[in-house]
DSSP file (Angstrom, degrees, kcal/mol; ACC not computed):
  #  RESIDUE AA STRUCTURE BP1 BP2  ACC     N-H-->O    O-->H-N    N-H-->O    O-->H-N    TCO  KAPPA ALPHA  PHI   PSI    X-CA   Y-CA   Z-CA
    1    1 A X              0   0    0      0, 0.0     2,-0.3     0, 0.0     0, 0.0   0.000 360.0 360.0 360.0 121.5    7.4   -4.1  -29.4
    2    2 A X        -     0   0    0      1,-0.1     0, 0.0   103,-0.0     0, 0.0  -0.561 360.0-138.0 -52.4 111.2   10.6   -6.2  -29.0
    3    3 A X        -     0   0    0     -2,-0.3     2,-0.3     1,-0.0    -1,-0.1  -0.019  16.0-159.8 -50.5 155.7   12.5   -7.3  -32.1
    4    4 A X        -     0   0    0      5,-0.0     5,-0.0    69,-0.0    -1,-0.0  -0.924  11.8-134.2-148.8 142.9   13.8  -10.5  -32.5
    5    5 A X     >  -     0   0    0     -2,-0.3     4,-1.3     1,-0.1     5,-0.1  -0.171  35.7-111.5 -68.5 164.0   16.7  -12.2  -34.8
    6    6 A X  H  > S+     0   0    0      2,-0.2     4,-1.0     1,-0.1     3,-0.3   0.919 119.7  54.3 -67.8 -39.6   15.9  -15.4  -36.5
    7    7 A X  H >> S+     0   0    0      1,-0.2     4,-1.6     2,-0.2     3,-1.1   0.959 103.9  58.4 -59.0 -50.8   18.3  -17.3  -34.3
    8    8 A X  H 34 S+     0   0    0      1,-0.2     4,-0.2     2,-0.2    -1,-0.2   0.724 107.2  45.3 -34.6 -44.3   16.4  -15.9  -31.5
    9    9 A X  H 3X S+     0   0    0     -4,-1.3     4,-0.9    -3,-0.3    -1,-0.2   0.349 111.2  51.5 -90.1  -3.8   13.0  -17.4  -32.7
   10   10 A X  H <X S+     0   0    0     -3,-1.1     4,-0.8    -4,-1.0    -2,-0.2   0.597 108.7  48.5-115.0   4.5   14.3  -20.7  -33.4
   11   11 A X  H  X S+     0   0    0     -4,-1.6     4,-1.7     2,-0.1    -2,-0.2   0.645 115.9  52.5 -89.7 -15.3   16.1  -21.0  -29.6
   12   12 A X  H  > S+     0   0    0     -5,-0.4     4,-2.8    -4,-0.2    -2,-0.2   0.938 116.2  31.2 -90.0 -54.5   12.6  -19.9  -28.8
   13   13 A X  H  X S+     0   0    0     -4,-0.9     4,-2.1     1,-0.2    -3,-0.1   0.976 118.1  57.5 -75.3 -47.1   10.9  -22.9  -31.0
   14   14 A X  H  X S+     0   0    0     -4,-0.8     4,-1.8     2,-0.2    -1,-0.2   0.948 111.2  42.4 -38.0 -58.5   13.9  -25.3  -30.2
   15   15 A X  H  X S+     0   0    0     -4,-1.7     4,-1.7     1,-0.2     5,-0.3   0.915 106.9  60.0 -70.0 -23.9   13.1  -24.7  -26.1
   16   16 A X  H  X S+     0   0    0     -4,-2.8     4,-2.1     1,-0.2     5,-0.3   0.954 107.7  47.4 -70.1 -34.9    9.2  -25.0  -26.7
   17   17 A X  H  X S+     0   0    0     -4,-2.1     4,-1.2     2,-0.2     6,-0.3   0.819 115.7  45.8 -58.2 -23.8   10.1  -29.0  -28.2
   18   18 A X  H  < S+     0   0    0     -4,-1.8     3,-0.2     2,-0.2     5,-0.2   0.915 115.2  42.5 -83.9 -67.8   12.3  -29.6  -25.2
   19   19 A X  H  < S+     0   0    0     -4,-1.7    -2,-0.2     1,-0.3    -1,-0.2   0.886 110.0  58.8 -31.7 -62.1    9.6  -28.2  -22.5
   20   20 A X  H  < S+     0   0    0     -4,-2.1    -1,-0.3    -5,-0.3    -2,-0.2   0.944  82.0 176.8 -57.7 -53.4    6.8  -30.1  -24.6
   21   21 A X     <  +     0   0    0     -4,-1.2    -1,-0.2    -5,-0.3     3,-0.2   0.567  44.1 113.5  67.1   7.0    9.1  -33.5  -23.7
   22   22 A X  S    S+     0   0    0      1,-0.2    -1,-0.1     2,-0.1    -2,-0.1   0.692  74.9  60.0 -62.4 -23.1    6.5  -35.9  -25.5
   23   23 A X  S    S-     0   0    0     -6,-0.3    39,-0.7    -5,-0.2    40,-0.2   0.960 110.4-126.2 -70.4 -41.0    9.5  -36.4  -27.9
   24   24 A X        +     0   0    0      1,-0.3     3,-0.4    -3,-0.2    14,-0.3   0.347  66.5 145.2 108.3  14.5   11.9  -37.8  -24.9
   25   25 A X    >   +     0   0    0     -8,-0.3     3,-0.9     1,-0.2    -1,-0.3  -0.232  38.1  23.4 -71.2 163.9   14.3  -34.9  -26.3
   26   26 A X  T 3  S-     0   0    0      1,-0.3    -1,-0.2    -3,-0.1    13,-0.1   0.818 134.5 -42.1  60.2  30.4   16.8  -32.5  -24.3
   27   27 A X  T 3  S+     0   0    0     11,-1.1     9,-0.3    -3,-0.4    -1,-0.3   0.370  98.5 134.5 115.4 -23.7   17.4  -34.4  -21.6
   28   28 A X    <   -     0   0    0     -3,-0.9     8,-1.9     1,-0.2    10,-0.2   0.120  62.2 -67.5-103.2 168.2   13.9  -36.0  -20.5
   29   29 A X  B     -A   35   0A   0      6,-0.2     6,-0.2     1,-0.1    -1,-0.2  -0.175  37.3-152.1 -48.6 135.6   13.0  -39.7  -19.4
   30   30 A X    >   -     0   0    0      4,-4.0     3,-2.6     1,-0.1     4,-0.4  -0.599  45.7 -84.1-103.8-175.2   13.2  -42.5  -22.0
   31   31 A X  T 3  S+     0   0    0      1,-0.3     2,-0.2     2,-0.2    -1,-0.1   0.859 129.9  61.7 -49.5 -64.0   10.6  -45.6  -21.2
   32   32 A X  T 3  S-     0   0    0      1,-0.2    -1,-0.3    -3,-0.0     3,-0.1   0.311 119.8-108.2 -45.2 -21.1   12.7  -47.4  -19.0
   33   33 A X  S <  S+     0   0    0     -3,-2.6     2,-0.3     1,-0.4    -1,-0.2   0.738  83.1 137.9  72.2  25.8   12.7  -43.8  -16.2
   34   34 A X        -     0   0    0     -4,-0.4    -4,-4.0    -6,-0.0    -1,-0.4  -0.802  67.6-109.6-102.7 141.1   16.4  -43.9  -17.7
   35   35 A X  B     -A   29   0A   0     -2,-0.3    -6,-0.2    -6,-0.2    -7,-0.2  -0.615  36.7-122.0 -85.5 151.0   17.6  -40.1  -18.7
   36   36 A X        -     0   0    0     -8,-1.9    -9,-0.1    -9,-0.3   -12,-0.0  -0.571  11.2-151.3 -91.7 144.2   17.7  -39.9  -22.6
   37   37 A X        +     0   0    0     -2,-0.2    -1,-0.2   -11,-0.1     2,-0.2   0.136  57.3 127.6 -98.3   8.8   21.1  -39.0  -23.9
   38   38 A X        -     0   0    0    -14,-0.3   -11,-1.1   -10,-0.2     2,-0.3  -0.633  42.2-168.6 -68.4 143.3   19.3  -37.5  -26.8
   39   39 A X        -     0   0    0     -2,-0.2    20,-0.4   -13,-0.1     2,-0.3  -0.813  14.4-143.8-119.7 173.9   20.6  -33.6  -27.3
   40   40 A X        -     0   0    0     -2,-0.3    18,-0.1    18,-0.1    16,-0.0  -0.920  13.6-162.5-121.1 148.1   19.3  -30.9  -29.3
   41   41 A X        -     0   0    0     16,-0.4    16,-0.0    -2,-0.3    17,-0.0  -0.052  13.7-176.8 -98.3  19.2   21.6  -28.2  -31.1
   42   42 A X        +     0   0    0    -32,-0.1     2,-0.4     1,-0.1    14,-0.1  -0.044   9.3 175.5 -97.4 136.6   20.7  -24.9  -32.5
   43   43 A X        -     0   0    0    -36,-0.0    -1,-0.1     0, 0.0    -2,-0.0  -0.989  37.9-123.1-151.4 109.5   24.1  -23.3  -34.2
   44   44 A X        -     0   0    0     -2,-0.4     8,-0.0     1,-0.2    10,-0.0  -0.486  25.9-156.6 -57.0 129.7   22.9  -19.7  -36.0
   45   45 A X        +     0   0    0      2,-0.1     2,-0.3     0, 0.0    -1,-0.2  -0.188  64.6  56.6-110.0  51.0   24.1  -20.6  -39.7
   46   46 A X  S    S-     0   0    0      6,-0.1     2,-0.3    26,-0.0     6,-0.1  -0.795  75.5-125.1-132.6-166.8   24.4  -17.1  -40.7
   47   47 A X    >   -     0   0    0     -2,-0.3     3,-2.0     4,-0.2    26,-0.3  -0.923  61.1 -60.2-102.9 140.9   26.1  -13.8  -39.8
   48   48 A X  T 3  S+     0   0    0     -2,-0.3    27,-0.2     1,-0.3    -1,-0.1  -0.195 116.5  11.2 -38.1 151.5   24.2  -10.6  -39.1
   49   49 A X  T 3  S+     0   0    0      1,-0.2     2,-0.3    24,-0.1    -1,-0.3   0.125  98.4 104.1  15.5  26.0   22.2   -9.5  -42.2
   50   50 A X  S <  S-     0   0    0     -3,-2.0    23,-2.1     1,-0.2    -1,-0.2  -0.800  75.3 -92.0-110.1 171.3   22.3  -12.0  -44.2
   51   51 A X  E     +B   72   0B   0     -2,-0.3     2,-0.3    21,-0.2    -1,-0.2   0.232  43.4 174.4 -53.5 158.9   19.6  -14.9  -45.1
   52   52 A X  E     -B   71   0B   0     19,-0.8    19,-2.1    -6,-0.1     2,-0.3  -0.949  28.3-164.1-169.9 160.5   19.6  -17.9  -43.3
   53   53 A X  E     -B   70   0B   0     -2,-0.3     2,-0.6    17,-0.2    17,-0.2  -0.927  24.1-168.2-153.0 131.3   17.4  -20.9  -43.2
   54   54 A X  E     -B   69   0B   0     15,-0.9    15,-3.3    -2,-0.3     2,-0.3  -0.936   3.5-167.2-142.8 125.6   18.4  -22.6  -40.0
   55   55 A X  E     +B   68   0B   0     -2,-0.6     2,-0.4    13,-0.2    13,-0.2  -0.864   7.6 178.9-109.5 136.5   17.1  -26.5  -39.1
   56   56 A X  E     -B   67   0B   0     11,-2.4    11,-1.7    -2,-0.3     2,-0.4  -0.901   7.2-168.2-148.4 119.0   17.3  -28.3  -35.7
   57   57 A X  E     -B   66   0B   0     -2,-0.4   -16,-0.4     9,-0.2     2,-0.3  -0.744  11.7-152.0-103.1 161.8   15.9  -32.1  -35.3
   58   58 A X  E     -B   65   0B   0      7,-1.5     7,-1.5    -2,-0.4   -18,-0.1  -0.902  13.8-142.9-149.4  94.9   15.6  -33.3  -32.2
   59   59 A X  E     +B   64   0B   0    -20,-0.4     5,-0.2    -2,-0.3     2,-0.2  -0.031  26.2 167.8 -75.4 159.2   16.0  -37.2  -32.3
   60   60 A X  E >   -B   63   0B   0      3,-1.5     3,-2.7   -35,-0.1   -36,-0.2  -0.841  53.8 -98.8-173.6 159.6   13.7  -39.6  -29.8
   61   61 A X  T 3  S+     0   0    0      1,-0.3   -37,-0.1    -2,-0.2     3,-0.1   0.754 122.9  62.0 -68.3 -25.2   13.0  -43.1  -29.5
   62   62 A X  T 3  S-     0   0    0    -39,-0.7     2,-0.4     1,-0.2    -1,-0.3   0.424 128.9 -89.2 -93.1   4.7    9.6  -42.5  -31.5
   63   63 A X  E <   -B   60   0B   0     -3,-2.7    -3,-1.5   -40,-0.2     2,-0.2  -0.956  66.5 -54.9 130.2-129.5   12.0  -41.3  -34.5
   64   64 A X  E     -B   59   0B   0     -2,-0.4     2,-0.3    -5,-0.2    -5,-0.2  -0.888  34.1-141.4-143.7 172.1   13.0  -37.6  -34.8
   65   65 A X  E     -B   58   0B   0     -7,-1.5    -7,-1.5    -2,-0.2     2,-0.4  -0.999  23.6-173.8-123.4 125.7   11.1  -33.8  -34.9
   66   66 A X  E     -B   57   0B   0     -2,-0.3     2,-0.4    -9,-0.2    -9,-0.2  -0.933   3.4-179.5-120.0 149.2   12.7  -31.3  -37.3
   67   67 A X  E     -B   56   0B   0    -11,-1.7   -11,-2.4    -2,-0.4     2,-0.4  -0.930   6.8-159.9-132.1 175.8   11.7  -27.7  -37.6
   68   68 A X  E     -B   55   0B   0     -2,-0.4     2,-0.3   -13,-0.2   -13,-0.2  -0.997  12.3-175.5-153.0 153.7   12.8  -25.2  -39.6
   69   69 A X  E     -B   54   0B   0    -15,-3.3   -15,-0.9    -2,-0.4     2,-0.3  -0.871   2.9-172.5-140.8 116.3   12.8  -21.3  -39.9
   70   70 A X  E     +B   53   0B   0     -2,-0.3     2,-0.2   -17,-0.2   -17,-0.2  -0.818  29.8 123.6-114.2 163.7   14.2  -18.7  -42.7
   71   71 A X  E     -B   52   0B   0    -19,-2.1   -19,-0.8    -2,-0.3     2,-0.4  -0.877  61.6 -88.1 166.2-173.5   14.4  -15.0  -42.2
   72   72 A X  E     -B   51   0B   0     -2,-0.2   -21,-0.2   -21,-0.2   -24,-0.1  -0.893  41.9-125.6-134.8 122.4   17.0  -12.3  -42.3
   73   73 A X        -     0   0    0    -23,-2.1     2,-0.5    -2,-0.4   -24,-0.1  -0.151  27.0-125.2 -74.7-172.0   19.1  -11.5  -39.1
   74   74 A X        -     0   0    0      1,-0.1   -24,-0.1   -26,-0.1    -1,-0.1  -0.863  15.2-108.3-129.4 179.8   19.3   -8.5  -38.1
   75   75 A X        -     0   0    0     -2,-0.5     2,-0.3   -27,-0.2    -1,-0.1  -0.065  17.9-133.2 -74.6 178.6   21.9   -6.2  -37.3
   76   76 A X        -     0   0    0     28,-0.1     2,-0.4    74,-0.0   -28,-0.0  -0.810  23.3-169.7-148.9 115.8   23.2   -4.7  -34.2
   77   77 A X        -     0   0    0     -2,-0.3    27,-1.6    28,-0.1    72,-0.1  -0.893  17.5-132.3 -31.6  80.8   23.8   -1.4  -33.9
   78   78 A X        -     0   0    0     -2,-0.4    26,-0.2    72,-0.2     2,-0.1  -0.350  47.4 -96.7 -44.3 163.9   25.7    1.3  -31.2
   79   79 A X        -     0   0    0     24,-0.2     2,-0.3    67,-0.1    24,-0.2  -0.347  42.2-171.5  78.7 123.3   23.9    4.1  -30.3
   80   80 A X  E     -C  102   0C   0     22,-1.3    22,-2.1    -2,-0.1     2,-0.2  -0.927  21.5-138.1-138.4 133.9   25.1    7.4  -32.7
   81   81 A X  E     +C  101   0C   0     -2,-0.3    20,-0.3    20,-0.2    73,-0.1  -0.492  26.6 175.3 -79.2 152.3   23.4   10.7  -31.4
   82   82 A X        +     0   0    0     18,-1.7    19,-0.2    -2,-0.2    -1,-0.2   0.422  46.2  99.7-140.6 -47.4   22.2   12.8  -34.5
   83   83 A X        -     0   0    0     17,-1.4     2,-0.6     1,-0.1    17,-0.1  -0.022  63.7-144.3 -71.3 156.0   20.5   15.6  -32.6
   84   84 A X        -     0   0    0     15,-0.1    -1,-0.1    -3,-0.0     2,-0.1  -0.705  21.7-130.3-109.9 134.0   22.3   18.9  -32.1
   85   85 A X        -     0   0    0     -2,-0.6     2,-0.2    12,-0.1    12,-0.1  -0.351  18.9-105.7 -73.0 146.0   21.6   20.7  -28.7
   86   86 A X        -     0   0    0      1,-0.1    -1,-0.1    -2,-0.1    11,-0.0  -0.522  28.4-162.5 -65.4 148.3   20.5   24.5  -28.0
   87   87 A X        +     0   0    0     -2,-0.2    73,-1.2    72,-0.1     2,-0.2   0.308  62.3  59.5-127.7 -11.9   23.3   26.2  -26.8
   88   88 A X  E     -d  160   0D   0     71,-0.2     2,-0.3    51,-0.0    73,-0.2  -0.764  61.5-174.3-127.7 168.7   21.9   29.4  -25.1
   89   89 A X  E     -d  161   0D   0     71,-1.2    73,-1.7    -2,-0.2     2,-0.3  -0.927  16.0-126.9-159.8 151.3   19.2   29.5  -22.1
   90   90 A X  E >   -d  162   0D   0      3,-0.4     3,-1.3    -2,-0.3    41,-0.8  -0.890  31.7-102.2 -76.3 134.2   16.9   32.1  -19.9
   91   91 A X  B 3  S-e  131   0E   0     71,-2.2    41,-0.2    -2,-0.3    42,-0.1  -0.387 109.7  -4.6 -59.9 149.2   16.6   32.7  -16.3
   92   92 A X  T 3  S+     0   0    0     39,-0.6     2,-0.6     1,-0.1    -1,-0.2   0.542 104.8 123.8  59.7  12.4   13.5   31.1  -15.2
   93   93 A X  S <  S-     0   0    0     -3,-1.3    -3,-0.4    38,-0.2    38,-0.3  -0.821  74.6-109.5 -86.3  88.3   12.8   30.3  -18.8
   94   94 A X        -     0   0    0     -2,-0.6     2,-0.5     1,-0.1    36,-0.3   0.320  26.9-148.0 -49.3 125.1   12.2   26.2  -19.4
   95   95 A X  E     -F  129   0F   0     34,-3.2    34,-2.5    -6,-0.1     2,-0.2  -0.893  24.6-167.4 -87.5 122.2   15.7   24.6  -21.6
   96   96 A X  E     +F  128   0F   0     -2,-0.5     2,-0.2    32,-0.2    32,-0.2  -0.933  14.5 161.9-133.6 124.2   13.9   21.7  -23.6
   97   97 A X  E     -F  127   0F   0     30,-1.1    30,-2.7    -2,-0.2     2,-0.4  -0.963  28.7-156.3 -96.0 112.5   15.8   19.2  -25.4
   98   98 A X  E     -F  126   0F   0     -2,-0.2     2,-0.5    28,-0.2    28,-0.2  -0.775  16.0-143.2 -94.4 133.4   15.5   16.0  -26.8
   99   99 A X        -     0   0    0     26,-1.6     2,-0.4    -2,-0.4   -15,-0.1  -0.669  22.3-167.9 -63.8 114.9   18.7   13.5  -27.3
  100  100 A X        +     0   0    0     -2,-0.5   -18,-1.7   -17,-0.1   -17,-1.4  -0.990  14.4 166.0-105.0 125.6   17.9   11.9  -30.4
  101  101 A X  E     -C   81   0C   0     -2,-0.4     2,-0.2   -20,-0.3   -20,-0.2  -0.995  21.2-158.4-142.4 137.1   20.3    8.6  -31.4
  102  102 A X  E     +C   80   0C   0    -22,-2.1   -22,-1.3    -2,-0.3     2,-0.3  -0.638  48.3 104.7-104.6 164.6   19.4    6.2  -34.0
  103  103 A X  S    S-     0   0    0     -2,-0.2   -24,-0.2   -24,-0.2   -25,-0.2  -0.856  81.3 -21.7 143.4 170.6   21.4    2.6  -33.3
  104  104 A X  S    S-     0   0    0    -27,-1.6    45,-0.2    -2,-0.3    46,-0.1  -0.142  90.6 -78.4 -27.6 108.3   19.8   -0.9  -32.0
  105  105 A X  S    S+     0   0    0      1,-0.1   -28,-0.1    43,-0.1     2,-0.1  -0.404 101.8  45.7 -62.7 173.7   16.4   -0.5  -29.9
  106  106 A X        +     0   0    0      1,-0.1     2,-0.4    42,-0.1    43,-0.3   0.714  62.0 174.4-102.6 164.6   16.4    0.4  -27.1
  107  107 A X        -     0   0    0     -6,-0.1     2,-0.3    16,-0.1    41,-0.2  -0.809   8.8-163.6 -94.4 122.9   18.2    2.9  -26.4
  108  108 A X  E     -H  147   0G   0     39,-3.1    39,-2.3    -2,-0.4     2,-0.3  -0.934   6.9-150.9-117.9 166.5   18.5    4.9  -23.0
  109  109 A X  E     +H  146   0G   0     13,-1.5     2,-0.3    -2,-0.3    37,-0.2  -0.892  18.2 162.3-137.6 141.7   19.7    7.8  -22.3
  110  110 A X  E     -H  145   0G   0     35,-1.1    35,-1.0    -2,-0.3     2,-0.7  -0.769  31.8-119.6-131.2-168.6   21.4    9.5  -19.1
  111  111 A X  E     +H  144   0G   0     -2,-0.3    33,-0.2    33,-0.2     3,-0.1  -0.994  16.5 179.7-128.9 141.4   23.7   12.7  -18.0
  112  112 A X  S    S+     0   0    0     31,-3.1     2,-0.3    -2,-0.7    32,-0.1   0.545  88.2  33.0-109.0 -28.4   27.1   12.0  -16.4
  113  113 A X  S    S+     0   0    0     30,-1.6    -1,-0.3    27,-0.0     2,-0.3  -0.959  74.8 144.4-126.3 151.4   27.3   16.3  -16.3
  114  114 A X        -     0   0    0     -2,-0.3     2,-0.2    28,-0.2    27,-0.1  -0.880  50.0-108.4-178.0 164.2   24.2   18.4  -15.8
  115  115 A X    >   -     0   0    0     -2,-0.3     3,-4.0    25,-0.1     2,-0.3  -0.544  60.5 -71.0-102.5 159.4   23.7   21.7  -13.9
  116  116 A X  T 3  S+     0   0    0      1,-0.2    -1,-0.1    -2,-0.2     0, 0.0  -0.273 121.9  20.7 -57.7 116.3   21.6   21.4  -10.5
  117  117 A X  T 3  S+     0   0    0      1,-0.3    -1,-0.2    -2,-0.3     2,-0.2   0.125  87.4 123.3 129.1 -22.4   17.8   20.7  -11.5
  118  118 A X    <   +     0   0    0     -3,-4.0    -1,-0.3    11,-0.1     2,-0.2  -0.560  32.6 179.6-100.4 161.0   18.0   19.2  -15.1
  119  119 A X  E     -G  128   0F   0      9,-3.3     9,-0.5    -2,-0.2     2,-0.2  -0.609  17.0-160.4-126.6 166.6   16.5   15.7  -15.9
  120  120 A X  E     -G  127   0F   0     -2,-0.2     2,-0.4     7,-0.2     7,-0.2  -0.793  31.7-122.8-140.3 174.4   16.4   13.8  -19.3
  121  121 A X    >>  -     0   0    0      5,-0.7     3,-3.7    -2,-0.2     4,-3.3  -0.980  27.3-130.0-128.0 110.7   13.6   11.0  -19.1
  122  122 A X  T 34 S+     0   0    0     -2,-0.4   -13,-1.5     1,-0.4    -1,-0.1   0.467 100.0  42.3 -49.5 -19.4   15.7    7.7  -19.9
  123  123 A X  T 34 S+     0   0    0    -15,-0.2    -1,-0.4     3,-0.1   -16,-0.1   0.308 123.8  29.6-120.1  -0.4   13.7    6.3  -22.5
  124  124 A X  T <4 S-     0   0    0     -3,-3.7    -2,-0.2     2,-0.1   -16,-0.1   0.674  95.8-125.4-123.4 -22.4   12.7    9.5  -24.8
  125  125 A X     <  +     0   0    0     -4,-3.3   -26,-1.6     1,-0.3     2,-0.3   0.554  47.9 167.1  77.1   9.4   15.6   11.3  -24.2
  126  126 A X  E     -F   98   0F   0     -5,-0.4    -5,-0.7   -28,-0.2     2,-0.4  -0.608  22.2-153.3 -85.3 127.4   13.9   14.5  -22.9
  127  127 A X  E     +FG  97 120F   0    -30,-2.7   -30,-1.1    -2,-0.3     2,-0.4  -0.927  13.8 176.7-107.2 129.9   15.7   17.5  -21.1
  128  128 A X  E     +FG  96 119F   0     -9,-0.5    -9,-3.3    -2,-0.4     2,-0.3  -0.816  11.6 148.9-127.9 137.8   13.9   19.4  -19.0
  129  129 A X  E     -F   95   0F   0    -34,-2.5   -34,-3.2    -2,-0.4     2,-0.5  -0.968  30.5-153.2-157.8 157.2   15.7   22.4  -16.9
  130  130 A X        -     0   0    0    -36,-0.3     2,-0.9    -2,-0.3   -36,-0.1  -0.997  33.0-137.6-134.6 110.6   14.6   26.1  -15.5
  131  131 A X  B     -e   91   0E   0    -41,-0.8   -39,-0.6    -2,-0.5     4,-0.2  -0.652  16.1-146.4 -71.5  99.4   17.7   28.0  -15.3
  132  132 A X    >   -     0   0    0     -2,-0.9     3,-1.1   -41,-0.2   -39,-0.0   0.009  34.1 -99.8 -79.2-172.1   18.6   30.3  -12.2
  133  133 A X  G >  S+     0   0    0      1,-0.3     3,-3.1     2,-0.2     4,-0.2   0.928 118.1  60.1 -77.5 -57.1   20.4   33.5  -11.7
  134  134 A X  G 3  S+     0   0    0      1,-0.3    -1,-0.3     2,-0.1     3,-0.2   0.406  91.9  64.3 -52.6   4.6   23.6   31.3  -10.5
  135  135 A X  G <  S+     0   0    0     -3,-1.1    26,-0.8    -4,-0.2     5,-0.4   0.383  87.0  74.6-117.1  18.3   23.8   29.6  -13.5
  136  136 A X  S <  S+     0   0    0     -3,-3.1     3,-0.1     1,-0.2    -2,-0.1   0.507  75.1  85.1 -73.2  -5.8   24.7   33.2  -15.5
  137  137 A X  S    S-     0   0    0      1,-0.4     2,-0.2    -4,-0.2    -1,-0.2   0.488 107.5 -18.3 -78.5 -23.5   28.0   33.3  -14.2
  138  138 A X  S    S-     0   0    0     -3,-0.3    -1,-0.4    21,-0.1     2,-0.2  -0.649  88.6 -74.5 168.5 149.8   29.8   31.1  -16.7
  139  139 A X        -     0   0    0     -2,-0.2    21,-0.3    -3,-0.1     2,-0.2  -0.430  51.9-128.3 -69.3 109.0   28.5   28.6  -19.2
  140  140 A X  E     - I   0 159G   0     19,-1.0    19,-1.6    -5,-0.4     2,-0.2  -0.458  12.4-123.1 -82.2 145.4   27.4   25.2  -17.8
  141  141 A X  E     - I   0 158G   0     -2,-0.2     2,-0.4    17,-0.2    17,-0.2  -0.632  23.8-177.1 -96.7 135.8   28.3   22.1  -18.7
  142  142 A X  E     + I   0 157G   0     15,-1.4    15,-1.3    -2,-0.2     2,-0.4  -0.952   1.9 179.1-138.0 112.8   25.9   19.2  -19.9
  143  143 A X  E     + I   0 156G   0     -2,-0.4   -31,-3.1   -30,-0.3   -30,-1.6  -0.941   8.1 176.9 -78.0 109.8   27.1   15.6  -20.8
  144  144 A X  E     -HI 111 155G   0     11,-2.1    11,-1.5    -2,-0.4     2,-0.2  -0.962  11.4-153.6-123.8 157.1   24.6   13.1  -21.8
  145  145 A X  E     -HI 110 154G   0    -35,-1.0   -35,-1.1    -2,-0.5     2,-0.4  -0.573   8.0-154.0 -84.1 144.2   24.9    9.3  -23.1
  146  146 A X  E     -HI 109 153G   0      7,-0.9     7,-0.8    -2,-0.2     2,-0.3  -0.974  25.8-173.7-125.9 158.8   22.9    7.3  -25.1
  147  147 A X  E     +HI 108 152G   0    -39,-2.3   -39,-3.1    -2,-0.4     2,-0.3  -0.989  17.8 157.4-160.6 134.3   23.4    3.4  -24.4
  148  148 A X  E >   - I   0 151G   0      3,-2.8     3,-0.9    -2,-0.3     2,-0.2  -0.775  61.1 -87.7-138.4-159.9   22.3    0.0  -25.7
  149  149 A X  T 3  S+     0   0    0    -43,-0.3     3,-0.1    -2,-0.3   -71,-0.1  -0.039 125.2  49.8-103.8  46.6   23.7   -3.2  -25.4
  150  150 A X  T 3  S-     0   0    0      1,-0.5     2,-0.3    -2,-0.2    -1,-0.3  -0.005 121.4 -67.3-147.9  -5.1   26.2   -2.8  -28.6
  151  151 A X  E <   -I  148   0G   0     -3,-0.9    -3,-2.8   -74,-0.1    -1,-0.5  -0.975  48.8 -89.1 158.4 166.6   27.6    0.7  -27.4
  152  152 A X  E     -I  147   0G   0     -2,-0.3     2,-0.5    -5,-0.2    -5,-0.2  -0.961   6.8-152.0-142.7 178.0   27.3    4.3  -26.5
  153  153 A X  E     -I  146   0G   0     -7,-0.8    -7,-0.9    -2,-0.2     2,-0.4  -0.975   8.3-161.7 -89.9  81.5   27.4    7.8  -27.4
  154  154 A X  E     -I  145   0G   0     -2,-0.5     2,-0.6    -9,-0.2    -9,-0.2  -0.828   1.6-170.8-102.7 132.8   28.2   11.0  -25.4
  155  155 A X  E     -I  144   0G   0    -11,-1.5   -11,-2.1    -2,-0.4     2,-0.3  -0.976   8.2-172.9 -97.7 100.3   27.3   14.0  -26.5
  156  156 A X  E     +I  143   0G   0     -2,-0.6   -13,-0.2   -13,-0.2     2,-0.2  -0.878  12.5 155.5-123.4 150.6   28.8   17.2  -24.4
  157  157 A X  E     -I  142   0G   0    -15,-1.3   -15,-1.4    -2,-0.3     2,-0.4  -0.770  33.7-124.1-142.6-175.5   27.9   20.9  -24.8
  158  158 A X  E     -I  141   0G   0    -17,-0.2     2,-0.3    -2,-0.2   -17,-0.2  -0.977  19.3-154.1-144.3 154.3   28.0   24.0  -22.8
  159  159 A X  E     -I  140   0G   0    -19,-1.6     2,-1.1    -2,-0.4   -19,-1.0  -0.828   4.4-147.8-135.9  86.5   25.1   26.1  -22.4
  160  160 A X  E     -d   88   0D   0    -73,-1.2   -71,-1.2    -2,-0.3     2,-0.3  -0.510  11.1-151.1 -84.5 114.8   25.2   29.8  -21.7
  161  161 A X  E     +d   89   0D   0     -2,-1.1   -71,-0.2   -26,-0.8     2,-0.2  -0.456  15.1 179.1 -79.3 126.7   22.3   31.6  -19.3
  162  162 A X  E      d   90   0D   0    -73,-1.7   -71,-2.2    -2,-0.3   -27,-0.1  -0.507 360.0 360.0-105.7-173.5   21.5   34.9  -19.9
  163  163 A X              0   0    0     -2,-0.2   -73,-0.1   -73,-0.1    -1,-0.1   0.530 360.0 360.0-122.8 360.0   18.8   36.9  -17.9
């Protein structure tokens, strides 16, 4: 389920008054077929996390519409990885990891370095790999990212295969 700020739900209630256009607000026809030079405003009166109680009227020749909304905004978050990776592997043995990162939903996650074969699953963070005999030869290297629309996170390790 998608979060929403307060500001968010009151451009939301603000565009449902324009759309409705019985008011003659936002642009719409006045009696005459003339276009109404009434506007609407919506101007967030808070900062993230704090309180707000946030008003928009919407003027029209049949007098004006006000709503109002209070709530708490919310924060916005980067992406900070918290889980710590396994560091050792077996041939033909599965490597499973999950990327964990707390931060702003949602989060996805990729690898910018990975050894031939291993996946993470963008939305869970899962890595899934079967190591082979070529990857005993010296300790492979695994970058992965975590990303939202505030930031990211990389997380790099090395991983040494034994048989």
């Amino acid at each position: 389920m998608m979060k929403t700020t307060t500001w968010q739900r009151n451009l939301l209630l603000l565009l449902v008054f324009c759309l409705l256009g019985s008011l003659g607000a936002c642009g719409g026809d006045d009696e005459e077929g003339e276009g109404s030079s009434n506007t609407a405003v919506f101007v967030p009166e808070t900062r993230e996390g704090e309180s707000s109680m946030n008003t928009a009227t919407i003027p029209s020749s049949e007098g004006s519409a006000q709503m109002t909304s209070s709530g708490t905004t919310g924060t916005s978050q980067p992406p900070t990885i918290v889980s710590e990776p396994e560091t050792t592997a077996v041939v033909n043995q599965p490597y499973l990891y999950t990327v964990r990162a707390e931060g702003t939903p949602p989060i996805t996650y990729e690898l910018q370095t990975a050894p031939e074969g291993m996946t993470i699953d963008a939305e869970s963070g899962d890595i899934r790999w079967i190591p082979k005999v070529r990857d005993t030869f010296q300790p492979v290297a695994v970058e992965a990212v975590a990303r939202n629309d505030y930031g990211t996170d990389t997380q790099i390790w090395t991983i040494t295969v034994t048989r």
